[in-house]
gemmi code that builds the backbone of each chain (N, CA, C; Angstrom):
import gemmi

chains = {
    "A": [
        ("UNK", (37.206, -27.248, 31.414), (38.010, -26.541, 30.434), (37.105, -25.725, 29.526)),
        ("UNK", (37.339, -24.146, 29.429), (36.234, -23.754, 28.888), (36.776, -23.757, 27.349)),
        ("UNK", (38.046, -24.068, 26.790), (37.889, -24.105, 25.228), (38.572, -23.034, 24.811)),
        ("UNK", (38.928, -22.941, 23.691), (39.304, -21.527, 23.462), (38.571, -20.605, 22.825)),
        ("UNK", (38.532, -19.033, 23.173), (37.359, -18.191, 23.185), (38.190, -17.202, 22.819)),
        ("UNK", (37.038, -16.941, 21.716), (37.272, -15.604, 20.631), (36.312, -14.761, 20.956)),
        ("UNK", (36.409, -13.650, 21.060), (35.498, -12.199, 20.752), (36.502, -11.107, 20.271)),
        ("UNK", (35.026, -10.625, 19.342), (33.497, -10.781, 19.816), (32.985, -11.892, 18.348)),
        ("UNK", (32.400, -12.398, 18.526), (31.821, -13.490, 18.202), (31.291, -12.810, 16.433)),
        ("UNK", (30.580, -11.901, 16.352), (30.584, -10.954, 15.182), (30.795, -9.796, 15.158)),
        ("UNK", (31.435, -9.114, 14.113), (31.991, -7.882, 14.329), (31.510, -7.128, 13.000)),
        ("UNK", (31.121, -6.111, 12.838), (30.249, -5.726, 11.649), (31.431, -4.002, 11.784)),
        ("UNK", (31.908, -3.401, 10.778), (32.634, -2.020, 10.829), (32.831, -2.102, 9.671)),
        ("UNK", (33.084, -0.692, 9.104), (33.118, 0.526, 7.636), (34.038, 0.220, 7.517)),
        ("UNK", (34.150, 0.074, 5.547), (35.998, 0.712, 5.311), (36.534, 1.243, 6.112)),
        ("UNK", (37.732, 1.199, 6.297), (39.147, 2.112, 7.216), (38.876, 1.964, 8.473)),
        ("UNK", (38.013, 1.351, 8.802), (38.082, 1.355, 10.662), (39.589, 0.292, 10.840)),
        ("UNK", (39.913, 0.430, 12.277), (40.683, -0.281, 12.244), (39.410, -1.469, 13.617)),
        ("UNK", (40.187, -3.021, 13.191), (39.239, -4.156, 13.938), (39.827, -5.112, 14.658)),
        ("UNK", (40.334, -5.274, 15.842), (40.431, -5.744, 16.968), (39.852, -7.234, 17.221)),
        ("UNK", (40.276, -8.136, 16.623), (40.148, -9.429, 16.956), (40.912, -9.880, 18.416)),
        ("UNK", (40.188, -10.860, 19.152), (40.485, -11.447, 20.459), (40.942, -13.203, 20.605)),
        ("UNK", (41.898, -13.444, 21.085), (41.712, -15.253, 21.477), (42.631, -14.941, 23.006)),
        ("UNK", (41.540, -16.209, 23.425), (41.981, -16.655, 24.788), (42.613, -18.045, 24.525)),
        ("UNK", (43.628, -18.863, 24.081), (44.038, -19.922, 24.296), (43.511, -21.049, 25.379)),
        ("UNK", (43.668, -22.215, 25.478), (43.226, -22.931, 26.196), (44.298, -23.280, 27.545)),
        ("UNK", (44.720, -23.136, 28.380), (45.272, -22.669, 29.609), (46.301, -23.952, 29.444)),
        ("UNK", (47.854, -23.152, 29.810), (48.534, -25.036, 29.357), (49.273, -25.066, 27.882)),
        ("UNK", (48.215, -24.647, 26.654), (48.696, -24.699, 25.484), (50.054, -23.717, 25.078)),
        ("UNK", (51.055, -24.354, 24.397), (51.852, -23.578, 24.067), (51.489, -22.961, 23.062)),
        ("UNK", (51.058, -23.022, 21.786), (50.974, -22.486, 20.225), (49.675, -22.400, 20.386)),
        ("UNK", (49.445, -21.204, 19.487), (47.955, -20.441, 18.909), (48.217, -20.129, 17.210)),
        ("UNK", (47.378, -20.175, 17.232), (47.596, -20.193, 15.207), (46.097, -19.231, 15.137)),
        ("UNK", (46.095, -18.121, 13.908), (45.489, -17.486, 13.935), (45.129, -18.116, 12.250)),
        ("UNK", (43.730, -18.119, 12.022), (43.342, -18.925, 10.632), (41.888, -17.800, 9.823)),
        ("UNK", (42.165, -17.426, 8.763), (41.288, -16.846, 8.015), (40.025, -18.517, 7.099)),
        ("UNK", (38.853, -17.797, 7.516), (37.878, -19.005, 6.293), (37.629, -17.887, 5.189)),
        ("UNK", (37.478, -18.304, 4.041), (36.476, -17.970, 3.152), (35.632, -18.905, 2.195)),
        ("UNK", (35.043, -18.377, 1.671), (34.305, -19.204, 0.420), (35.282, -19.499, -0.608)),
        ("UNK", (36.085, -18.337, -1.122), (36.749, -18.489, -2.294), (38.062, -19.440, -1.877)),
        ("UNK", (38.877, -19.501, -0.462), (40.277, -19.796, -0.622), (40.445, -20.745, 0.639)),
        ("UNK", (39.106, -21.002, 1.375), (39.043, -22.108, 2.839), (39.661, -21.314, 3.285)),
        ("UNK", (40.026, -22.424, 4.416), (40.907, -22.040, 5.815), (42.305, -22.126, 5.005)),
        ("UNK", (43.085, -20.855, 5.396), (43.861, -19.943, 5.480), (45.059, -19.936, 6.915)),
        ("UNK", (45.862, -20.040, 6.804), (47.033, -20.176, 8.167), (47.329, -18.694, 8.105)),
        ("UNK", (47.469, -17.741, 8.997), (47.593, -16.192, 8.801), (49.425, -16.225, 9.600)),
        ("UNK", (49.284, -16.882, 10.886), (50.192, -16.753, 11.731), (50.444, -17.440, 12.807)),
        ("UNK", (51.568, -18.075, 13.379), (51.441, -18.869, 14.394), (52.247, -18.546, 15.365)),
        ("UNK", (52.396, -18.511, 16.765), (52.649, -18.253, 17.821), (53.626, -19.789, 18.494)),
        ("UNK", (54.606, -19.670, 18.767), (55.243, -20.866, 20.028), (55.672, -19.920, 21.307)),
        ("UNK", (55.133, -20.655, 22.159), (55.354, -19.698, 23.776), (55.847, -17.632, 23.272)),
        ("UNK", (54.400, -17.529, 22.697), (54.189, -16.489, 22.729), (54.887, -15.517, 21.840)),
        ("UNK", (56.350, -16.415, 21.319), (56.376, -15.897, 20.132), (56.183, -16.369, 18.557)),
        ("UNK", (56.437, -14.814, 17.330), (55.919, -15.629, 16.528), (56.586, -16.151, 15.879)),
        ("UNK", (56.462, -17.483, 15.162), (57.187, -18.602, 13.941), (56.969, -18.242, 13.103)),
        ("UNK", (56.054, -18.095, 12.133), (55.695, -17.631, 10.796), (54.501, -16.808, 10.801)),
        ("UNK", (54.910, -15.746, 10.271), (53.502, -15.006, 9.997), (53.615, -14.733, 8.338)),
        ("UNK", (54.010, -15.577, 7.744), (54.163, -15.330, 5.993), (52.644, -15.399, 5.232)),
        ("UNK", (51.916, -16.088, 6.314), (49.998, -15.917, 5.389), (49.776, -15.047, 5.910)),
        ("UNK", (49.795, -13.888, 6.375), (49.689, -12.600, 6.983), (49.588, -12.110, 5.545)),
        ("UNK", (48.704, -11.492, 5.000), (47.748, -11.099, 3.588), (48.707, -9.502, 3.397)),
        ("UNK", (48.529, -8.862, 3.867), (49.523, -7.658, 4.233), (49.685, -6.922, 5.283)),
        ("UNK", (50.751, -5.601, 5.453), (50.601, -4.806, 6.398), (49.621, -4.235, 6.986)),
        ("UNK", (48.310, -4.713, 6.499), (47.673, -3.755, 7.009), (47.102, -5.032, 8.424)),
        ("UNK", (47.599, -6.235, 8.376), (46.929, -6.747, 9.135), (48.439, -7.198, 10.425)),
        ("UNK", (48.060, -7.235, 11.619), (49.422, -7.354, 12.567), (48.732, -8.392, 13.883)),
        ("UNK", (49.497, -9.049, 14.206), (49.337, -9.791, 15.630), (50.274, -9.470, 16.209)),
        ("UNK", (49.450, -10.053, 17.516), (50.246, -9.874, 18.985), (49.826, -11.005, 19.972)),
        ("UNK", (50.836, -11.587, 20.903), (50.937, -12.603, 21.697), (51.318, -11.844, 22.937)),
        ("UNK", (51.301, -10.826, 23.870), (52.146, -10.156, 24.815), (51.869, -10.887, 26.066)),
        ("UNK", (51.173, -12.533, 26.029), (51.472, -13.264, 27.202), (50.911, -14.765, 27.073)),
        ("UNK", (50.596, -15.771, 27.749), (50.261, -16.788, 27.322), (48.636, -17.047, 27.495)),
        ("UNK", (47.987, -16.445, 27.718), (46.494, -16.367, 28.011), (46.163, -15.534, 27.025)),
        ("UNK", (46.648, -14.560, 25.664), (46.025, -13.767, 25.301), (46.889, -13.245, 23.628)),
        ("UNK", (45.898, -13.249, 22.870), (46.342, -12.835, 21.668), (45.262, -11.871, 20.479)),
        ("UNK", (46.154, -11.339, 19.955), (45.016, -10.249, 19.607), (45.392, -10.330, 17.596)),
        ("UNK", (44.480, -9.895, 16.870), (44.781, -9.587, 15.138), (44.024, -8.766, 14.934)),
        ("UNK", (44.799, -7.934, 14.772), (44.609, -6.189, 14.330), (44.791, -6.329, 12.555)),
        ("UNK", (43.128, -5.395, 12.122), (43.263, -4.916, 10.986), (43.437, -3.936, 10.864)),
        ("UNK", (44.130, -2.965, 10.073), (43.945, -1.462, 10.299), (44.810, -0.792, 8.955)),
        ("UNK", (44.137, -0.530, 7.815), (42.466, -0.006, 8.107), (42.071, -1.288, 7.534)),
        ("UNK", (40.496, -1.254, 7.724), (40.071, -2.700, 7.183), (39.236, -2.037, 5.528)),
        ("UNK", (38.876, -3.518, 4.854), (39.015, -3.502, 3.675), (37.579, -4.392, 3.786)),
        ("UNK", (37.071, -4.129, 2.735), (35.544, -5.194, 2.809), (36.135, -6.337, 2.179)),
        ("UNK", (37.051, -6.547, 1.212), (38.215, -7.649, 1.003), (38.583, -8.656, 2.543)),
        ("UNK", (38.613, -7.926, 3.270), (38.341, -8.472, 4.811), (37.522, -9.268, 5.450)),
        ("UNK", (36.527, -9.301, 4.603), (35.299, -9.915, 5.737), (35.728, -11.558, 5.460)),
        ("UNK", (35.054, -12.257, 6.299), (35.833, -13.759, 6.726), (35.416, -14.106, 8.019)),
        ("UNK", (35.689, -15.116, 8.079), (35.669, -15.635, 9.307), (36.686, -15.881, 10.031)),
        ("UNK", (37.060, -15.355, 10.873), (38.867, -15.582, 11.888), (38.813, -16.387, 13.356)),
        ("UNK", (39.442, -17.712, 12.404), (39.214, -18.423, 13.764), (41.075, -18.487, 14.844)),
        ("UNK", (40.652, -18.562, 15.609), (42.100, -18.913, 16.718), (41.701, -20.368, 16.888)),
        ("UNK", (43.570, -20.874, 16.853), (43.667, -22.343, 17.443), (44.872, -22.379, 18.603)),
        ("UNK", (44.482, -23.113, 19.208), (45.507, -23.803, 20.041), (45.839, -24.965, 20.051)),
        ("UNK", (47.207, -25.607, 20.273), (47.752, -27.005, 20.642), (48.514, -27.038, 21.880)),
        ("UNK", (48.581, -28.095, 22.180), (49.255, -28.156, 24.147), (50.719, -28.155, 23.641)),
        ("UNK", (51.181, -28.945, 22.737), (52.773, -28.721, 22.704), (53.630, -27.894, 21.230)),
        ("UNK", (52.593, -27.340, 20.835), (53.010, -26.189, 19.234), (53.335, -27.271, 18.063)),
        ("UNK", (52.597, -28.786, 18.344), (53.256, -29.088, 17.130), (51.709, -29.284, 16.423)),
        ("UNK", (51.436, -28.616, 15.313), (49.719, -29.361, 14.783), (50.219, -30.068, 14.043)),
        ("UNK", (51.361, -30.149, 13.400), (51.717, -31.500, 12.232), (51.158, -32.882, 13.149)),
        ("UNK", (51.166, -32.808, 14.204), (51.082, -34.040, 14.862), (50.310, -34.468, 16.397)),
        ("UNK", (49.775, -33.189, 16.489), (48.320, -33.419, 17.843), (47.519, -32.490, 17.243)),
        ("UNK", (46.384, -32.650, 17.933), (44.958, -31.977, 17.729), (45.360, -30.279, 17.787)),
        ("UNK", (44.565, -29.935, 16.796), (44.719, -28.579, 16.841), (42.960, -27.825, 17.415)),
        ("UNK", (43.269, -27.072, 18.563), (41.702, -26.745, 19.527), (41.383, -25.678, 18.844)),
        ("UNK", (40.181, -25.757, 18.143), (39.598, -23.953, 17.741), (38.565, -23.896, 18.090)),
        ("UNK", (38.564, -22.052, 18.208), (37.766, -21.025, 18.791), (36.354, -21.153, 18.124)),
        ("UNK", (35.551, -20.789, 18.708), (34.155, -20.630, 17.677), (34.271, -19.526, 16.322)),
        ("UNK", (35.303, -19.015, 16.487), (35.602, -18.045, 15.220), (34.358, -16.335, 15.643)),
        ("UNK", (35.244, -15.503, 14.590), (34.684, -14.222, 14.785), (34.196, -13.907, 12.978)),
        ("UNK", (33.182, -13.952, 13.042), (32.476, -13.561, 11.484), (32.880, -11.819, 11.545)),
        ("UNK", (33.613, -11.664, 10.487), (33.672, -10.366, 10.440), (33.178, -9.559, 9.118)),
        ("UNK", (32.522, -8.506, 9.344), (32.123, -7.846, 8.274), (32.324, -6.544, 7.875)),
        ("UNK", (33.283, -6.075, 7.129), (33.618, -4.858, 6.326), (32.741, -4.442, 5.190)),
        ("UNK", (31.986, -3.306, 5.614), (31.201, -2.781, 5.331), (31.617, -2.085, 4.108)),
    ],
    "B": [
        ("UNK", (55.245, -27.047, -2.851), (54.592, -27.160, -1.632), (54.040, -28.293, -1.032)),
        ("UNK", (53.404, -28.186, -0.461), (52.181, -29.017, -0.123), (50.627, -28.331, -0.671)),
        ("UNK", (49.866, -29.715, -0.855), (48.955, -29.028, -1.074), (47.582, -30.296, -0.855)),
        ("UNK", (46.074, -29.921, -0.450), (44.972, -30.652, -0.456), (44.040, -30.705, -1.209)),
        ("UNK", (43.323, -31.748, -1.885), (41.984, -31.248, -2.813), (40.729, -32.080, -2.368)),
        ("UNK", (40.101, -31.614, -2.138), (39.152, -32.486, -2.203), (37.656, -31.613, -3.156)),
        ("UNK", (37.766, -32.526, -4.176), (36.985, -32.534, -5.559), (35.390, -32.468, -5.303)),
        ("UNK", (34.734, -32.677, -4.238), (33.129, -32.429, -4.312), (33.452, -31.341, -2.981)),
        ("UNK", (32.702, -30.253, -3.775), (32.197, -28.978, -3.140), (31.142, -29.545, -1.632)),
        ("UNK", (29.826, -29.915, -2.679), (28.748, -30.269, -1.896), (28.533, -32.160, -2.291)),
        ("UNK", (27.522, -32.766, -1.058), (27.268, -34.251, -1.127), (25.984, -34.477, -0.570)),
        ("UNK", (25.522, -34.768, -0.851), (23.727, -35.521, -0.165), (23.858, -36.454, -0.063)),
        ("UNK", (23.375, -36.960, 1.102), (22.933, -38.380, 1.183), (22.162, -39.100, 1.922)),
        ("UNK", (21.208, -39.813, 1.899), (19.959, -40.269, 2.585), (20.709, -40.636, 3.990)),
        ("UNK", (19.822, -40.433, 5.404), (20.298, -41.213, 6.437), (19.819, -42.424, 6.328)),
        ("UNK", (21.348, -42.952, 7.337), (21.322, -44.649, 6.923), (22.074, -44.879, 6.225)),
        ("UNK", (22.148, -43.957, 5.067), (23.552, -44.595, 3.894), (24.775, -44.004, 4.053)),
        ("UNK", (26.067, -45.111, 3.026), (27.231, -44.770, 3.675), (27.510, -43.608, 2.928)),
        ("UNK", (28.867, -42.950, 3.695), (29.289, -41.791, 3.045), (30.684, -41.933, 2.850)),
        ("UNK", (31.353, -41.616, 1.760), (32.552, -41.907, 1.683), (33.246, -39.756, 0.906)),
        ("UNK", (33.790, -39.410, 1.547), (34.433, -38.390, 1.216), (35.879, -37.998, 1.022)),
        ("UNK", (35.736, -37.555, -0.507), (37.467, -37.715, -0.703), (38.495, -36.565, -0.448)),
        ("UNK", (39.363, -37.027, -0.471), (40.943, -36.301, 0.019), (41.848, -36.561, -0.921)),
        ("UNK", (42.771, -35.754, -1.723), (43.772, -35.786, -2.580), (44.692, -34.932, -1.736)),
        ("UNK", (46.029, -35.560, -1.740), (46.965, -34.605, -1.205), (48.325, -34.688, -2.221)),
        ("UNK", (48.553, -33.677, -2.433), (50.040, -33.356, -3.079), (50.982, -33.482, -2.279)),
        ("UNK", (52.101, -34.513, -2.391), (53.780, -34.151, -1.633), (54.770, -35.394, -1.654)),
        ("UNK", (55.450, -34.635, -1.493), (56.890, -35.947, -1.992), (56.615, -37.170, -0.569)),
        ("UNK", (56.568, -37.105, 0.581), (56.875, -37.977, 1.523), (55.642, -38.345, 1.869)),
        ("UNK", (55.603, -38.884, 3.020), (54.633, -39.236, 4.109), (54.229, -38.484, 4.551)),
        ("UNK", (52.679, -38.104, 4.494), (52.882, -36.632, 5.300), (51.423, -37.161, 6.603)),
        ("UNK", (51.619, -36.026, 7.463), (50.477, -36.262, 8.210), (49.257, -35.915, 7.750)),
        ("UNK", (48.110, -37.261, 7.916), (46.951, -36.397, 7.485), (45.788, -36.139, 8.078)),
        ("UNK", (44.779, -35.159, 8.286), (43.440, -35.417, 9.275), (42.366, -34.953, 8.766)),
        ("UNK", (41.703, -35.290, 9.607), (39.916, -35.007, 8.890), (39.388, -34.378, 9.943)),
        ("UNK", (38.532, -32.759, 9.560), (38.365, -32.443, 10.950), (37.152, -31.887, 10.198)),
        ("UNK", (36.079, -31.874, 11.414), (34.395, -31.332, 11.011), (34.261, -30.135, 11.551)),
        ("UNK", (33.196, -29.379, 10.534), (33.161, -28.042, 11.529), (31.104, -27.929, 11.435)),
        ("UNK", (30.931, -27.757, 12.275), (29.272, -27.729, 12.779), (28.996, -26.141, 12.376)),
        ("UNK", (27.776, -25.849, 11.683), (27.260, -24.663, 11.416), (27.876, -23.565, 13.313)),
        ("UNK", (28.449, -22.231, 12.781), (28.899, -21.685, 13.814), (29.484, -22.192, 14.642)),
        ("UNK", (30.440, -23.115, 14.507), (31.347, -23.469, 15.343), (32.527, -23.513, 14.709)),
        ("UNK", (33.192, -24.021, 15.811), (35.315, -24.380, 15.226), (35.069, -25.558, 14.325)),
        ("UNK", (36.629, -25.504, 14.038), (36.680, -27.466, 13.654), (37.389, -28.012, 15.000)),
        ("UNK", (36.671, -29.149, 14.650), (36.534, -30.792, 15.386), (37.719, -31.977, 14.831)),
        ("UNK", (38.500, -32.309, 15.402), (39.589, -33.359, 14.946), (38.324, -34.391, 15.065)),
        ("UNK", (38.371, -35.371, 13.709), (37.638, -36.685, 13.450), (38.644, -37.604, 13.646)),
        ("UNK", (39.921, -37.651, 12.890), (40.821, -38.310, 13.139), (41.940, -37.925, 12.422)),
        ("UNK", (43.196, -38.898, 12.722), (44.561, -38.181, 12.347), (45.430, -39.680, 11.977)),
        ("UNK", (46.229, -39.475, 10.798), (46.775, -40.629, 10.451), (48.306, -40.179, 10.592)),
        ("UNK", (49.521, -40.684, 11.229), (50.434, -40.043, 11.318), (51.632, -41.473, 10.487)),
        ("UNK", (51.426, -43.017, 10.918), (52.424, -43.674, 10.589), (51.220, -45.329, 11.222)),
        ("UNK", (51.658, -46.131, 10.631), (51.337, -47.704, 11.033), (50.176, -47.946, 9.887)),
        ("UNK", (48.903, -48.427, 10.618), (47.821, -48.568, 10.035), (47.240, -47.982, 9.477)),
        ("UNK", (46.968, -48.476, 8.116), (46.707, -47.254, 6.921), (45.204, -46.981, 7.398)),
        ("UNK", (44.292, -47.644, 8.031), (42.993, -47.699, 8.294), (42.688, -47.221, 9.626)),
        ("UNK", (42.807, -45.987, 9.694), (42.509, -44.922, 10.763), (40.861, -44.950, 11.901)),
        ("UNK", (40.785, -45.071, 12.658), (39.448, -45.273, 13.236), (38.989, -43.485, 14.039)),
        ("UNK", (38.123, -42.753, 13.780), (37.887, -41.416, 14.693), (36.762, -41.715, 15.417)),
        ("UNK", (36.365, -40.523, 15.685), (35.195, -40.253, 16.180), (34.091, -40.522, 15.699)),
        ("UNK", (32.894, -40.355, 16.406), (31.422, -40.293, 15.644), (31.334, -41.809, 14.969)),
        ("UNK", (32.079, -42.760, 14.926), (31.960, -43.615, 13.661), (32.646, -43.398, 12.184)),
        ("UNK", (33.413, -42.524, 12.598), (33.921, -42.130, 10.722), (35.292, -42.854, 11.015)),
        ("UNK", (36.067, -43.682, 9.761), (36.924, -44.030, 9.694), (37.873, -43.554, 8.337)),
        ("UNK", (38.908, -43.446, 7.846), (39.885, -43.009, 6.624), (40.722, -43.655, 6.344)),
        ("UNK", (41.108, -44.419, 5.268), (42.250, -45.116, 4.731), (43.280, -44.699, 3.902)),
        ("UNK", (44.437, -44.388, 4.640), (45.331, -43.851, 3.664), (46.052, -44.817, 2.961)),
        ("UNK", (46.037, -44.013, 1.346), (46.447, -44.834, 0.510), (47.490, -44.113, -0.762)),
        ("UNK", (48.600, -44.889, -0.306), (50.033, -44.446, -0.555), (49.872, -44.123, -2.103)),
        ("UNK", (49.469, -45.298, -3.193), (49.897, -45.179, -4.393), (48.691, -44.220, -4.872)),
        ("UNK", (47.753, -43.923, -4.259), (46.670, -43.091, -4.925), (46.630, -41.327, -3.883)),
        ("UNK", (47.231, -41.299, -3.489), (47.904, -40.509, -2.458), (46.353, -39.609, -2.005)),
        ("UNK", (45.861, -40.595, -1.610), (44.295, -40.293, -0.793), (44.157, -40.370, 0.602)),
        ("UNK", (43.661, -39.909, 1.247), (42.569, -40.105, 2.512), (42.078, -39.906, 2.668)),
        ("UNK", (40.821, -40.655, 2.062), (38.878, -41.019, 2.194), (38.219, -40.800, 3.273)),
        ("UNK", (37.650, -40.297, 3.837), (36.654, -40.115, 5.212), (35.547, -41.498, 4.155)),
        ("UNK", (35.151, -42.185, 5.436), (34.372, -43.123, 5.356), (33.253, -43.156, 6.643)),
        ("UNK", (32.331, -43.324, 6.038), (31.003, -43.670, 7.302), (30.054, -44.654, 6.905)),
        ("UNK", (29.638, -45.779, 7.805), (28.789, -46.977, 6.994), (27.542, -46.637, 6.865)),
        ("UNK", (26.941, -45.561, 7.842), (25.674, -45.005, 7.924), (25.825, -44.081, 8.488)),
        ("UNK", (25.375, -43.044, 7.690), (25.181, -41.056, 8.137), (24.241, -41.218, 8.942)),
        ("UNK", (24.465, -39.956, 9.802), (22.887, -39.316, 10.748), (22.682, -38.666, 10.587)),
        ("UNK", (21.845, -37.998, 11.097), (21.174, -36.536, 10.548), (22.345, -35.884, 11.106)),
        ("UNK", (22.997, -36.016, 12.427), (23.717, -34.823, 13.197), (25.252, -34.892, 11.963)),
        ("UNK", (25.212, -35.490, 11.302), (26.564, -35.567, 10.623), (26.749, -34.778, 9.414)),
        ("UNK", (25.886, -34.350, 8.981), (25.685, -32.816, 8.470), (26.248, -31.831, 8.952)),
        ("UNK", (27.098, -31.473, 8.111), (28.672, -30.342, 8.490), (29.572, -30.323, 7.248)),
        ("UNK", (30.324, -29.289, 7.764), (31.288, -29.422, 6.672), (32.992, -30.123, 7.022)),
        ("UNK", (32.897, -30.754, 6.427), (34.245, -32.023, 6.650), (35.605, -31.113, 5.824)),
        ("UNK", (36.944, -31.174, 6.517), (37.706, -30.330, 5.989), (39.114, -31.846, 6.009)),
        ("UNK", (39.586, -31.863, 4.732), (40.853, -32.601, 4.971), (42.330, -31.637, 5.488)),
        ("UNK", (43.224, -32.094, 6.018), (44.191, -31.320, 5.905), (45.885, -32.315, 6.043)),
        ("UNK", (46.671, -31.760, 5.645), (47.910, -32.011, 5.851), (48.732, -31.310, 6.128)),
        ("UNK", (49.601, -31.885, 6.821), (51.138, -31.889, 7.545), (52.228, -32.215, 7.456)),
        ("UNK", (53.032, -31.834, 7.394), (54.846, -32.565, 7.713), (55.504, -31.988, 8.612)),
        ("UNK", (56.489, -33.266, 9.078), (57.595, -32.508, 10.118), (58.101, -31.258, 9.864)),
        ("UNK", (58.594, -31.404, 8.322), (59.747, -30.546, 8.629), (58.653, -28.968, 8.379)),
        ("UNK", (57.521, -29.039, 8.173), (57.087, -27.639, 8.107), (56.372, -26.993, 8.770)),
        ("UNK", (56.882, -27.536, 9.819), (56.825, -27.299, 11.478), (55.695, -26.965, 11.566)),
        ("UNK", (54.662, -25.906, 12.043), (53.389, -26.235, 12.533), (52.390, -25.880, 11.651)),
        ("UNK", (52.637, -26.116, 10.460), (51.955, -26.075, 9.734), (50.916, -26.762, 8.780)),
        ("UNK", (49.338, -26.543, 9.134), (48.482, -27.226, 8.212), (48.217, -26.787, 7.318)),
        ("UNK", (47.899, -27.634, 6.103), (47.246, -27.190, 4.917), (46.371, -28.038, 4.748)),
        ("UNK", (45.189, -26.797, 5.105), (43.295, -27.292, 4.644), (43.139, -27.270, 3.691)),
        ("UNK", (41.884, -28.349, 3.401), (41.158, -28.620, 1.582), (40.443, -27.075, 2.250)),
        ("UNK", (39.805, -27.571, 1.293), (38.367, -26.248, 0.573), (37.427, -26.816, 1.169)),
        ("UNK", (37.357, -28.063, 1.745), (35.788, -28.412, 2.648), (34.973, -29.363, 1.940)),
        ("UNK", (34.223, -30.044, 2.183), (33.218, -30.844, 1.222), (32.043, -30.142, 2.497)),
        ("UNK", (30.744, -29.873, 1.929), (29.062, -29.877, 2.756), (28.834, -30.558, 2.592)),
        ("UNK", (28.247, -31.395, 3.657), (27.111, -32.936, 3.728), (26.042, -32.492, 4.147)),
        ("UNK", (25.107, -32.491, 3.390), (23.483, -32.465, 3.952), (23.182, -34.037, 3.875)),
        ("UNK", (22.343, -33.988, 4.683), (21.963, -35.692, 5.193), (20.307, -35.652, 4.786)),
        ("UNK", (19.857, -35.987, 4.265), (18.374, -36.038, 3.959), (17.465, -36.991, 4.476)),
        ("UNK", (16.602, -36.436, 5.093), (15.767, -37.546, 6.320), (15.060, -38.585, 5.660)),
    ],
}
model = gemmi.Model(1)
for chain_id, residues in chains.items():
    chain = gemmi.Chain(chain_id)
    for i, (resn, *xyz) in enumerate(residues, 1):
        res = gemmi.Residue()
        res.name, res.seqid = resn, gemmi.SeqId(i, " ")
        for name, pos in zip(("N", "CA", "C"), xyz):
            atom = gemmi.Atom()
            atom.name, atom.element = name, gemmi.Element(name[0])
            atom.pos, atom.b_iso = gemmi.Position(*pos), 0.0
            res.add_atom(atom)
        chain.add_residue(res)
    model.add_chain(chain)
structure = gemmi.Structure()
structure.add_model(model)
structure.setup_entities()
């Protein structure tokens, strides 16, 4: 089982670019949860996914930030434009049956991102 | 809401000695609670998970947590640190009804000092 896998692993881009975050779920899992770290506010719940669609995306910070689930192997979090307010660490999780109140929740090695 | 605290930022402690790390959680019911580690550049790690029965939780690595109703805690406990146990320890909580949703502390750092 290779785990679940984020790229690119660090991502370094200017104000206003727009930034392309990646997760591969762990094969099997129903739910992916997309999670912001920082220093100032920890881990952060942004948005969560059940069979591909989404349940809550209310920690979703604003419009400028959007996900997508368009199958069960693959999910993406789009910034656009990005903000140096942005930089963080964005990790993806997965669980086998969408519930984390109550099984292990699997995360990604995370993507350090940096807004320049 | 719900909500987690855990009150030491950072912790040292000689290897060999125990470590005890705290958890405060805010909420009306029973809620689910877990302790999960995260290793310099990596994810987090489920240590363990307390959902209903025995308040005295057993995980991984040797770390154990006791939840405790009237002080509405769950302590990460270890009788002797290692060097590899240096990380940052994250509490979090859960409930049914708020469906898949966790709420992480802020983290405690353990440096382990040789």
């Amino acid at each position: 089982d290779a785990g679940v896998i984020q790229s690119p692993r660090h991502e370094v881009t200017e104000m206003g670019q727009e930034v392309t975050l990646r997760c591969k779920p762990i094969s099997g899992h129903n739910s992916l949860f997309w999670y912001r770290q920082t220093m100032m506010r920890g881990l952060e719940l942004l948005i969560y996914f059940n069979n591909n669609v989404p349940i809550d995306d209310s920690g979703m910070p604003e419009d400028r930030f959007s996900a997508k689930m368009p199958n069960a192997s693959f999910s993406t979090l789009k910034i656009q434009p990005s903000e140096p307010r942005d930089s963080a660490v964005y990790f993806c999780a997965s669980t086998r049956t969408g519930r984390a109140t109550n099984e292990k929740l699997f995360f990604g090695s995370g993507t350090q991102l940096s807004v320049l | 809401a719900q909500s987690v605290t855990q009150p030491d930022i950072h912790i040292t402690v000689s290897e060999g000695a125990s470590l005890e790390l705290r958890c405060n959680y805010s909420y009306g019911a029973t809620p689910y609670l877990f302790w999960y580690v995260q290793s310099p550049g990596q994810g987090l790690q489920l240590l363990l998970k307390y959902f209903s029965g025995d308040t005295l939780v057993q995980g991984i690595k040797g770390f154990e947590a006791e939840f405790k109703r009237s002080q509405s805690s769950f302590n990460l406990r270890k009788p002797s640190v290692h060097w590899s146990d240096a990380a940052e320890y994250f509490c979090a909580v859960g409930m049914k009804s708020s469906g898949d949703k966790l709420t992480f502390g802020t983290g405690t750092r353990l440096a382990v000092r040789p």
